[in-house]
C-alpha atoms as one frame of an Amber mdcrd trajectory, in Angstrom:
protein
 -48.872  68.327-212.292 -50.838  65.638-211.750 -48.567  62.794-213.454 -45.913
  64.450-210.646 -49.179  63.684-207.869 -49.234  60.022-208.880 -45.723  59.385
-209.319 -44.733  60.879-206.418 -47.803  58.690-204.532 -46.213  55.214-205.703
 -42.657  56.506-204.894 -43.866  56.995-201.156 -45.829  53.769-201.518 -43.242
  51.612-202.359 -40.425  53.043-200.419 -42.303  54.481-196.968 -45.298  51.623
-197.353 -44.222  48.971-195.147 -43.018  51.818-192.579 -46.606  53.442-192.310
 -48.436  49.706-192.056 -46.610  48.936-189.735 -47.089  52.299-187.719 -50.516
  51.979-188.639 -50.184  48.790-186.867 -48.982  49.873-183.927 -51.489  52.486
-183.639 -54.314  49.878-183.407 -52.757  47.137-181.464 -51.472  47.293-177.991
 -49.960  44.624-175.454 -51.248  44.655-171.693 -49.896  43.475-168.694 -51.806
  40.378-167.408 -50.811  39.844-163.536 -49.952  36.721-161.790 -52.109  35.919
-158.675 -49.961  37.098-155.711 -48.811  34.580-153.452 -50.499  34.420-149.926
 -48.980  34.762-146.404 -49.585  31.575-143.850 -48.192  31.573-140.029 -46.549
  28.225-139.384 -49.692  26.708-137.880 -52.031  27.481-141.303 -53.408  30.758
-140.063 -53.978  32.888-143.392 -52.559  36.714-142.507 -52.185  37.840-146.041
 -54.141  36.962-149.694 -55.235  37.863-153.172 -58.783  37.392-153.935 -59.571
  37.548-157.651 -61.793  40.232-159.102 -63.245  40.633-162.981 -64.566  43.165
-165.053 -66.607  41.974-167.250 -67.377  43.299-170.245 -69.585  41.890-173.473
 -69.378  42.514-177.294 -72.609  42.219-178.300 -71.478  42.247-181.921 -70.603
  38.881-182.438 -74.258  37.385-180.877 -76.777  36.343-183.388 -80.212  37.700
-182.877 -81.636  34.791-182.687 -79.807  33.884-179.762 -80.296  36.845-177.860
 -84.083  37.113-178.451 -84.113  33.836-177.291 -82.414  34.282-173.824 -82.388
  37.661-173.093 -84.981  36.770-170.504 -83.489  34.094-169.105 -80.023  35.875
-168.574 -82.582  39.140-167.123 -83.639  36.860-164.568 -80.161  35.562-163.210
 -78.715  38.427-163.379 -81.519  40.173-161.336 -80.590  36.522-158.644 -77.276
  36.849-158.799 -76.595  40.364-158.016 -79.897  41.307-156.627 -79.459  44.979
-157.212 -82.200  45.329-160.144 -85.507  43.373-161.469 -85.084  41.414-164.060
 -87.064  43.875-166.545 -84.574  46.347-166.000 -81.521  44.576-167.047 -83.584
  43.135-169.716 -84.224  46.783-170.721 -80.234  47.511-170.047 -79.292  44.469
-172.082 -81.604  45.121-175.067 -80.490  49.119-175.630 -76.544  47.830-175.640
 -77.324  45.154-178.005 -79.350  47.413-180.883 -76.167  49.649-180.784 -74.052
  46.639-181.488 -71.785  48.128-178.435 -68.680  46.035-178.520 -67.434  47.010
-174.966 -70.240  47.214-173.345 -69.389  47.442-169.432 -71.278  45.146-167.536
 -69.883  44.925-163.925 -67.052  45.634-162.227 -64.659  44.075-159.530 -66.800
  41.114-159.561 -65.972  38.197-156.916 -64.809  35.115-158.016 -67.940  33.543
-157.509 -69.712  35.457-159.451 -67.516  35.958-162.268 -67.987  32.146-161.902
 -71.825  32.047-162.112 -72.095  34.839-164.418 -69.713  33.421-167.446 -72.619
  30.512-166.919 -75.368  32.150-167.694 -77.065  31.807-170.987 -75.388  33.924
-174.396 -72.395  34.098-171.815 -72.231  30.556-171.269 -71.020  30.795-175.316
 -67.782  32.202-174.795 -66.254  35.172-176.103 -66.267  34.576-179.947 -69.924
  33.563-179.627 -71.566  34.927-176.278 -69.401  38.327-176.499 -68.071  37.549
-172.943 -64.535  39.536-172.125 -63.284  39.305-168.998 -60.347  41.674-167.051
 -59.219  39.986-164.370 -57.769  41.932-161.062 -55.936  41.337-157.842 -57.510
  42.592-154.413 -54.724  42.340-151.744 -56.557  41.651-148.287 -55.273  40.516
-144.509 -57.937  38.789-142.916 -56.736  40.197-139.682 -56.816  43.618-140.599
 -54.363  45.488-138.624 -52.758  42.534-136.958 -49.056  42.720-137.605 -49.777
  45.148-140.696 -46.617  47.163-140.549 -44.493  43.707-140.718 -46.550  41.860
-143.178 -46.290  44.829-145.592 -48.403  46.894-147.612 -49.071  45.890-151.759
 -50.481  48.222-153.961 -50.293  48.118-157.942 -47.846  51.031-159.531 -47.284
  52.611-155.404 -44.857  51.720-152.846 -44.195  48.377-151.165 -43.427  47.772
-147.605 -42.535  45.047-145.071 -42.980  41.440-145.838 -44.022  41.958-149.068
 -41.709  44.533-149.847 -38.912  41.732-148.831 -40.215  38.692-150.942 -41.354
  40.819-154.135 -40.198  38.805-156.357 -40.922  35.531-154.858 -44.776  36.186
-153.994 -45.100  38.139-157.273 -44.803  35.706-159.701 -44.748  36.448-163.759
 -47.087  38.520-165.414 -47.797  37.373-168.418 -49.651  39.513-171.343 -52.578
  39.833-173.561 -52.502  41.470-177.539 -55.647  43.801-177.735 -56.926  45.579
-180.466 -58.387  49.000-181.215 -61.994  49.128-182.589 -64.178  51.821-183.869
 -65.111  54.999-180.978 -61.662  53.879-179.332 -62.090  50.244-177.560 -59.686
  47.851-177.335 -60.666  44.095-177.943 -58.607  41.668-177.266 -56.930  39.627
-179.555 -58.191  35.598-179.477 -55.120  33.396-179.327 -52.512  36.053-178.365
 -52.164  35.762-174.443 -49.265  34.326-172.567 -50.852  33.362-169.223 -49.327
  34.242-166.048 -47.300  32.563-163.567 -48.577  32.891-160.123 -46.621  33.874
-157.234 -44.977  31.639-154.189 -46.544  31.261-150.704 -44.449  32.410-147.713
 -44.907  31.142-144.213 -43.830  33.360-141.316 -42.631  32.608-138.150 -45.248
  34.771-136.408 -47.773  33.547-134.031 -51.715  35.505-134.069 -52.335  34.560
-130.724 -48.614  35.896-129.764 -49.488  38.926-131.998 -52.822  39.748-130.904
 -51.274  39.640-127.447 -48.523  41.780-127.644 -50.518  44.501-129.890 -53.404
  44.740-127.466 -51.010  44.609-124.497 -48.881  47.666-125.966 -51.877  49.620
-127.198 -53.468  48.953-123.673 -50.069  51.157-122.248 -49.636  53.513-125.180
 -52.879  54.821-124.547 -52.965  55.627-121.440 -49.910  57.560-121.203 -50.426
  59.351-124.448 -47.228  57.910-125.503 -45.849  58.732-129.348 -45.168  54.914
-130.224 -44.153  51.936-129.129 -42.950  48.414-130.196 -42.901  45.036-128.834
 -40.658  42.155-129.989 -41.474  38.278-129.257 -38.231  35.984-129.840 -37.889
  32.272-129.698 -34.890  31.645-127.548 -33.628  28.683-129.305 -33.933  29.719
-132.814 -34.573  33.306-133.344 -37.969  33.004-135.243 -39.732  36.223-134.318
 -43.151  34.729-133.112 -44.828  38.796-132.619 -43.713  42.058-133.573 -45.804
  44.688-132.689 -45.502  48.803-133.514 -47.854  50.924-132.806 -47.474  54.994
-133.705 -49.519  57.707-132.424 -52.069  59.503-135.228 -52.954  62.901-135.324
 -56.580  61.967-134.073 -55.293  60.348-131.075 -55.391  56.895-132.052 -52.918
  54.078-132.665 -51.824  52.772-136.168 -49.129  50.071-137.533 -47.426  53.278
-139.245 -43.711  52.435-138.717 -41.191  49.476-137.935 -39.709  51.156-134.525
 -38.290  47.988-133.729 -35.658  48.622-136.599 -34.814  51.878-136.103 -31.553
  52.865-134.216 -32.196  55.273-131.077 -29.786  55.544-127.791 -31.459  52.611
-125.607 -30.363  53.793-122.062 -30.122  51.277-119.410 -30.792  47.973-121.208
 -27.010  48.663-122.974 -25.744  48.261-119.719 -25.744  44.081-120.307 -23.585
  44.792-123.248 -20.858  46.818-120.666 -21.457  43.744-118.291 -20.441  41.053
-121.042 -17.296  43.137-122.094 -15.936  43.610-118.249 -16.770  40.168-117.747
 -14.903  38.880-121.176 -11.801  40.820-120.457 -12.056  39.235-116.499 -11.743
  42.308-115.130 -14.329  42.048-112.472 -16.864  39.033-110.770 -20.393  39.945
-110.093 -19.811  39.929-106.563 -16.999  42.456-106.767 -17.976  45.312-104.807
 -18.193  48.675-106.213 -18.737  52.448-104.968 -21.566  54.561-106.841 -20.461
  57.389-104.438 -24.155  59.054-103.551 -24.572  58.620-107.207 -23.075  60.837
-108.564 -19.434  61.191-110.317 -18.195  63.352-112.215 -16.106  62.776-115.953
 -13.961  65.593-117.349 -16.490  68.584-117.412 -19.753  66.144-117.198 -21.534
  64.618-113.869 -22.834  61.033-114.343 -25.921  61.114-112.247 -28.249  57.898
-111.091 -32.157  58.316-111.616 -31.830  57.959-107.767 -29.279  59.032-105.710
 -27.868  57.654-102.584 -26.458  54.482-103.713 -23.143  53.732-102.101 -21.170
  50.412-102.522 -22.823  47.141-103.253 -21.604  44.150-105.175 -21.854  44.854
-109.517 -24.688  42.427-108.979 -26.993  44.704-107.426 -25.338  47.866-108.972
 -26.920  46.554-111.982 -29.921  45.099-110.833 -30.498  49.083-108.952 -29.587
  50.416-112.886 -26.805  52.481-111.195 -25.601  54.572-114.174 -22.640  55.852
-111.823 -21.444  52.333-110.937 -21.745  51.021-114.464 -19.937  54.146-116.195
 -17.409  54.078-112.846 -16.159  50.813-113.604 -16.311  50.936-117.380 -13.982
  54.253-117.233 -11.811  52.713-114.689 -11.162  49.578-117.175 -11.318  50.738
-120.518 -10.311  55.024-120.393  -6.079  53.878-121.658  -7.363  51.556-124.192
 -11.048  52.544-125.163 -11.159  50.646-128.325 -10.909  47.595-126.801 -14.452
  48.240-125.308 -15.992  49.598-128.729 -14.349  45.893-129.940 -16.781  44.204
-128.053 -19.379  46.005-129.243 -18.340  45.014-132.393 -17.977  41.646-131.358
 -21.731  41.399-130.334 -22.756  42.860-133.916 -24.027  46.027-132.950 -22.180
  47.719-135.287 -24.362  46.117-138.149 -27.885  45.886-139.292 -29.270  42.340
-138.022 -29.897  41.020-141.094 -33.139  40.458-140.111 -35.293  39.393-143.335
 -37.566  42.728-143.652 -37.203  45.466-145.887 -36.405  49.027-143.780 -33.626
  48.036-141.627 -31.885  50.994-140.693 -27.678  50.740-139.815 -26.871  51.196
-136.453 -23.925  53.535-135.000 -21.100  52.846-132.625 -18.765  55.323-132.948
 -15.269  54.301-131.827 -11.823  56.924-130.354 -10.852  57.406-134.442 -14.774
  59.497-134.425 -14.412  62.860-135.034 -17.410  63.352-132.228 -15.630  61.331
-129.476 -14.958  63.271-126.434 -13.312  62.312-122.772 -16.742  61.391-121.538
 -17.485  59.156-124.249 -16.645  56.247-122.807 -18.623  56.445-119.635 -21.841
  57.856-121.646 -21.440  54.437-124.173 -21.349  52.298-120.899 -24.634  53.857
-119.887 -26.452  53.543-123.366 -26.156  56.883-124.929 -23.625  58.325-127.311
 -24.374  54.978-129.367 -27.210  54.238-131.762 -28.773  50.488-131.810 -32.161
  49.396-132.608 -34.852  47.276-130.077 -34.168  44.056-132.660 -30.474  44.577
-132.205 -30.706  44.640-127.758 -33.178  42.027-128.127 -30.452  39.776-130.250
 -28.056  40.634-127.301 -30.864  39.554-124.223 -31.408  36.471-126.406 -28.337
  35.562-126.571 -27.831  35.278-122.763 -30.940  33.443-122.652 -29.294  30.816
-124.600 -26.422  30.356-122.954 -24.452  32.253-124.883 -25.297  31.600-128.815
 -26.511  34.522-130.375 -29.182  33.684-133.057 -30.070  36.286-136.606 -33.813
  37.354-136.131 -35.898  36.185-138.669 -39.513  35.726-140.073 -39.955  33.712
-142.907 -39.277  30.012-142.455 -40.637  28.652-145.710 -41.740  29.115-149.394
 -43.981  26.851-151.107 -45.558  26.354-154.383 -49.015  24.609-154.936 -48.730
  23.372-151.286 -45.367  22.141-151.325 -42.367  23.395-149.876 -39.693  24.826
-152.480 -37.445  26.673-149.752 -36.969  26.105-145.647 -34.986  28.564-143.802
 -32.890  27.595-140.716 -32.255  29.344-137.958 -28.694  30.630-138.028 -26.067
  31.506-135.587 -24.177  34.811-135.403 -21.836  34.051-132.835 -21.449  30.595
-131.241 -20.790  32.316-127.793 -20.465  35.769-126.911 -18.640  34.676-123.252
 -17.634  31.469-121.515 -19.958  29.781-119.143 -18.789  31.475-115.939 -19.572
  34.985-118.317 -23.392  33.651-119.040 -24.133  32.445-115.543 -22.932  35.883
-113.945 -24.912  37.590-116.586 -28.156  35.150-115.767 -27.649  36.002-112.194
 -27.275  40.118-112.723 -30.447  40.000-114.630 -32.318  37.737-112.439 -31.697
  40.086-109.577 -33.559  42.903-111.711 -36.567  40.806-110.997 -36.198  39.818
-107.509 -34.329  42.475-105.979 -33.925  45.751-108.359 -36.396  47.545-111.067
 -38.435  45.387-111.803 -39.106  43.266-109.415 -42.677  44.402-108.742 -43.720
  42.400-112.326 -42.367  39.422-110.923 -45.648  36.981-110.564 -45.571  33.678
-108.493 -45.718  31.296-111.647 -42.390  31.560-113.411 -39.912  33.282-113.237
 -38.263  36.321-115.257 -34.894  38.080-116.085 -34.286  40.984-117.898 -33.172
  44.878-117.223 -35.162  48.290-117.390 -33.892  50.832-119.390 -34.657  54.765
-119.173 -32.731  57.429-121.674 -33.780  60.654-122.304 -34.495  61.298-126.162
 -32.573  63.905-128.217 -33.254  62.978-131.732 -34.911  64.214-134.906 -35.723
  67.805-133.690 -36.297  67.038-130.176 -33.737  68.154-127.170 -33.055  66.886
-123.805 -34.939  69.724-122.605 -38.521  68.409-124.043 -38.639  66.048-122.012
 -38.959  63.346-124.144 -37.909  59.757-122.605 -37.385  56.104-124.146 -39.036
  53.665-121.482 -37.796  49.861-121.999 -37.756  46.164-120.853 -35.883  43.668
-122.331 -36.085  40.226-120.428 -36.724  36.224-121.119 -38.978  33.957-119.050
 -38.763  31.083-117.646 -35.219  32.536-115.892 -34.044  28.874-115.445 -34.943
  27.325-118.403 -35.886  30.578-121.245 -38.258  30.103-124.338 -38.730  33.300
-125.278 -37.005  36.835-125.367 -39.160  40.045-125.203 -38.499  43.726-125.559
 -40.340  46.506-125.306 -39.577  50.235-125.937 -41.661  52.976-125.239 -41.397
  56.462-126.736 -43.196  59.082-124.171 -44.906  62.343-124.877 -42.537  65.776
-124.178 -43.083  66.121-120.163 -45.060  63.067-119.440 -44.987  62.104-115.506
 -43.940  58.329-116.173 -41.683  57.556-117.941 -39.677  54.508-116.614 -38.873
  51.661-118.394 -40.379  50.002-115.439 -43.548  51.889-115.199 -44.471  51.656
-119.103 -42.609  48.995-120.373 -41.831  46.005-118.025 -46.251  46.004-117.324
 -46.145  45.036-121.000 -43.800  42.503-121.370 -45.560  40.782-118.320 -48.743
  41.431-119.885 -47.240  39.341-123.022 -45.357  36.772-120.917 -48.276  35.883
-119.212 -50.884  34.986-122.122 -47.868  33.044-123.572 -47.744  31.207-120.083
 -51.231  30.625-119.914 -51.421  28.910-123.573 -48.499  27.186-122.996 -48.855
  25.744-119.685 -48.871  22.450-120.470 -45.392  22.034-122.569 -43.627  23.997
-119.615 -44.408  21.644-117.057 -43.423  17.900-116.186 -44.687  14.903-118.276
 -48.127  13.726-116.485 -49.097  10.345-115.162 -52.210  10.018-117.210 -53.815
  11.689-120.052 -57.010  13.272-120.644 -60.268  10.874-121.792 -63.516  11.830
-123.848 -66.444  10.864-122.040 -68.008   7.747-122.546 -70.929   9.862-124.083
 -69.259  12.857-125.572 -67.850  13.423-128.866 -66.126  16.690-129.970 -67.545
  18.581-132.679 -65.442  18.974-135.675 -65.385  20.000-139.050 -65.399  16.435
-141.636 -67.433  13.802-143.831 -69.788  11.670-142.052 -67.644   9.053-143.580
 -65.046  10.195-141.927 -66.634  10.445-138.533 -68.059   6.402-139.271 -64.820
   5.185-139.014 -63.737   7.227-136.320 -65.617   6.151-134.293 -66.153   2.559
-135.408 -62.114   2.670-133.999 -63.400   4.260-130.456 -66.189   1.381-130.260
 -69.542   4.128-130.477 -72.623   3.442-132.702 -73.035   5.719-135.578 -76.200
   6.671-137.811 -75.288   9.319-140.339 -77.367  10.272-143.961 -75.653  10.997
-146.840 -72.271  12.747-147.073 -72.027  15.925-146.766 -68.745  17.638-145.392
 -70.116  19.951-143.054 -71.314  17.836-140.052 -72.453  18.365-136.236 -72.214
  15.498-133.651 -74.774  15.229-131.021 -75.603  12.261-129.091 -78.918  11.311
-128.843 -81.348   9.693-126.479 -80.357   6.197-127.024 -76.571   7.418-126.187
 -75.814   6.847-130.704 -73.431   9.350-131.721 -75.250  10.796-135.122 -74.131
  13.024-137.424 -76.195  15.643-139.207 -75.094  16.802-142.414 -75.051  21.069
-142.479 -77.178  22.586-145.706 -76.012  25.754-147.209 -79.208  27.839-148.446
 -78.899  30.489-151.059 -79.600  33.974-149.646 -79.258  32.776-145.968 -76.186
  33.434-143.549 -74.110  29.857-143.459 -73.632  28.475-140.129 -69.883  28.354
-140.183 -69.170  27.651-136.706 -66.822  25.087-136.438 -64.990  25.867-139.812
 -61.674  26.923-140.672 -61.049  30.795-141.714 -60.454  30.249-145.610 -64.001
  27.911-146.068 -65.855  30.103-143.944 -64.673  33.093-145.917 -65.490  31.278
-149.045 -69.020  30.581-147.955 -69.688  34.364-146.634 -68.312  36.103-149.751
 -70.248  33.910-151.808 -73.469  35.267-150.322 -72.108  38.621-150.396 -71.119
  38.881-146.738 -68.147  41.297-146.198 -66.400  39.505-143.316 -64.061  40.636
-140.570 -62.196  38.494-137.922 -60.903  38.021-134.442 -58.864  35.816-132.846
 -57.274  32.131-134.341 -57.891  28.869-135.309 -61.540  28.095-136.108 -64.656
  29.229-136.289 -65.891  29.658-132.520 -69.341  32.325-132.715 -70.585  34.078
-135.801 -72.511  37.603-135.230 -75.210  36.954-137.691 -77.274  34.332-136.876
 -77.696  31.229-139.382 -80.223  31.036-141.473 -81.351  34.455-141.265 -81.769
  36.558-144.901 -78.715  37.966-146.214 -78.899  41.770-146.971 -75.914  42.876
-149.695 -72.793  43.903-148.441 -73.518  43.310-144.903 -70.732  42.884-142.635
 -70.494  39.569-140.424 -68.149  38.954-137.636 -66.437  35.759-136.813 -64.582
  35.084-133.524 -62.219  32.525-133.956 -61.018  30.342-131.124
């Protein structure tokens, strides 16, 4: 029996041995992901909206540190520990410390989702400052997704989360900000930790920067200008759109969604999502009447009281008594009678000819704008099992046909630039390391959707909104606008006609005679709410919007000047540089300088002998920075690194901190900067 034991023993060790190493194997040895740093999101003009800041674990093997060595520093590495972190005294992580090491622990967790900095400092701390195979230091790197602007376009930058659902922006370029993981052998030591292996990593590849087309001080605008309407009519969401004229870039794009709680949140992308638009679609049955030369603008046409009936269904004006006019001002009035009228009388023995030029314009297709979500529009045509005889009039007037606020915006753009329509977009580079690897061009859907005699009747129709018709009471004495309001009632998505539900919008471009941009703005109202025009809730905020863009933009709207501005004999500007830097500045404006050393943080003042000097700033450990002056990612760099948790308003530099300089810096505290 026991000859049979010790046969059978080298049978399965010859035959089954190399099968159960190597599952033994497998058993103690494991491969982890290691992930690339995430690429970061930029606006054209540098402004950081979207980054990956670094964080470690950090954990030590104390097995592989000679005594010697640890008696010998433990005190030392108590003591900047105790600086660095400032949570303990030193005695206590020496006591900490000393406990792991007589148990030899060989994963012994010693923080977690350190900052780069002080992963930094703390890998330089004595034992630690010996490496892995001799100080016991092991390192797990993670990625912390953050948007210095918090909720400032959030919805269209996107949302990245390890293992859990992408969206927006990031959702879009994945795979370009992503990067390659690369991975990491570990293995399995005694009570279950894993080690890992030295010399068995493949380092990671880090992701691409994008740069989006978006503009903060656009943004910031047209969020604040729709949450500024949204709440006070208790509305369920809105969205605002910001076009260039000339090229498409999307320079804002706002949503805002009511909560439960009451408040406002980035929760959706309404500005992609297909709903009957009302009035605004009444361009689109302009450009096809006007294509097909079947009437001028000055025609005259009879909106009989306002009323007028289509097979078994009345077509009924918001307010009655309209009787003839020219097309101009039947439009400019939103006269759904007139506009359903004339698009029956031209279209009701060949009705496919009108759903053509829907077609024509695109709105039978998603935009192609570059953002995940899109949904597909619908324009049903006389083939639909759902068309009826009154169709064709309810089409003319925007309902029976599903488009989103991007794809009536493409159409208002369009007009504004003389007829090319232009694909939305919002990326207009990648780059790598700094350098650009990809540019995107703006791009041209349809070289003209009319001839100019079409484009200048449609410039004057929507023009005469402003001056004459629905919204002419946003017109301000500055520039000029064009556009059209739009009112539909909402049956969609559980709610009927009956809930009173309605779908406020403007749509419009500014300056009328020469247009830069293209904004829309749709408003979704709460069930019975007593306003609910498009020009009551939407056309405030597209003036709202038009005139902050105005205001910063003054300047590159108007003539050339005769002169430009001058500094002061005496003045200098402060600015962020070397003292170098500012010595041969202003060696080239003919000043006197007296600077000391050369630091990079500098303030100019001039003093009582009219020298311009140069006082290099001083960064003090455990003292708030004075970042004034400073661009976001330095300043951010300098806050973190003293433990400041920092939050931000407004662009471009560092205008006003709320903690003053110098002052003592308490752990975790938040600071504020307002940018200017």
């Amino acid at each position: 029996m026991g000859v049979a034991i010790i046969i059978k023993a080298a049978m399965i060790q010859v035959k089954e041995g190399p099968k159960l190493r190597a599952l033994s194997n497998s058993m103690h040895t494991r491969t982890t992901t290691l992930p690339a740093e995430r690429g970061n999101i930029y606006t054209e003009d540098g402004a950081l909206l979207c980054s990956s800041i670094p964080q470690f674990d950090v954990h030590i093997d104390f097995s592989v540190i000679p005594p010697d060595i640890f008696k010998k520093n433990v005190d030392s590495l108590s003591i900047c520990m105790a600086s660095l972190f400032r949570d303990a005294k030193p005695e206590q992580y020496k006591k900490g410390l000393t406990e792991a090491y007589k148990r030899k622990m060989r994963y012994y967790p010693l923080r977690k989702n350190l900052p780069y900095y002080q992963y930094q400092a703390l890998r330089s701390f004595p034992i630690f400052n010996r490496g892995k195979r001799r100080g016991g230091f092991i390192e797990d790197p993670r990625i912390k997704r953050i948007n210095p602007y918090g909720m400032l376009a959030y919805r269209t930058i996107g949302l990245w989360r390890e293992n859990s659902q992408t969206i927006g922006m990031e959702a879009t370029y994945d795979s370009v900000l992503n990067g390659e993981s690369g991975t990491r052998v570990e293995q399995k030591q005694t009570g279950g930790v894993w080690i890992p292996v030295e010399g068995a990593e493949v380092e990671p590849q880090n992701g691409k920067d994008l740069v989006t087309t978006l503009d903060v001080s656009i943004q910031d605008v047209a969020e604040h200008a729709l949450l500024s309407v949204v709440q006070q009519y208790e509305c369920l969401y809105g969205t605002c759109i910001v076009m260039e004229v000339e090229t498409g870039k999307i320079r804002a794009l706002a949503n805002l969604g009511r909560q439960k709680d009451g408040s406002y949140w980035e929760d959706f992308n309404y500005a992609l999502i297909p709903t009957e638009p009302g009035s605004t679609f009444k361009l689109v049955t302009l450009i096809s009447l006007l294509n097909d030369k079947y009437i001028n603008v000055s025609d005259m046409v009879n909106a009989e009281g306002g009323a007028i009936r289509f097979g078994n269904r009345t077509m009924r004006d918001s307010h009655l008594g309209l009787g003839v006019m020219t097309i101009r001002d039947a439009f400019a009035h939103s006269s759904n009678a007139a506009m359903a009228k004339l698009a029956y009388q031209h279209y009701y023995k060949d009705p496919q000819k009108y759903v053509d030029h829907l077609k024509k314009l695109h709105l039978n297709q998603r935009t192609g704008i570059d953002l995940a979500g899109e949904r597909s529009p619908l324009v049903k045509s006389p083939a639909s099992k759902s068309w009826s005889a009154t169709s064709l009039p309810w089409m003319a007037t925007g309902y029976e046909v599903l488009v989103s606020p991007m794809h009536t915006t493409m159409v208002y753009n369009a007009v504004a630039n003389n007829g090319r329509m232009m694909r939305p977009y919002l990326i207009s580079e990648v780059r790598e390391y700094g350098k650009t690897v990809k540019k995107f061009q703006p791009e041209v859907v349809e070289e003209a959707i009319g001839d100019s005699s079409v484009i200048a009747q449609l410039k004057e129709c929507t023009r005469a909104v402003a001056v004459t018709g629905t919204a002419k009471h946003i017109q301000g004495p500055f520039y000029n606008i064009a556009g059209k309001t739009g009112t539909a009632q909402v049956a969609d998505k559980g709610i009927k006609y009956t809930d009173g539900v309605y779908q406020g919008s403007f749509v419009g471009y500014f300056p009328a005679e020469k247009p830069k941009y293209t904004i829309a703005v749709v408003i979704r109202t709460r069930p019975h709410s007593g306003a609910y025009y498009g020009g009551t809730i939407a056309a405030p905020v597209f003036r709202m919007v038009a005139d902050k863009i105005f205001a910063n933009n003054k300047g590159s709207w108007q003539g050339p000047l005769d002169s430009i501005a001058r500094l002061s004999k005496n003045t200098v500007p402060a600015q962020e540089a070397t003292t170098h830097s500012y010595s041969v500045l202003l060696g080239a404006l003919g000043k006197k300088f007296e600077g000391e050393g050369d630091g990079y943080i500098a303030q100019l003042y001039t003093d009582s002998s009219r020298k311009i000097v140069a006082q290099p700033g001083k960064v003090f450990a455990g003292q708030v920075p004075n970042v004034s002056g400073m661009g976001l990612k330095d300043a951010i760099y300098l806050l973190e690194r003293e433990g400041l948790q920092v939050q931000v308003q407004g662009r471009g530099r560092v205008l006003a901190q709320s903690l003053t300089p110098g002052s003592r810096v308490a752990k975790g505290q938040t600071i504020v900067l307002q940018l200017s």
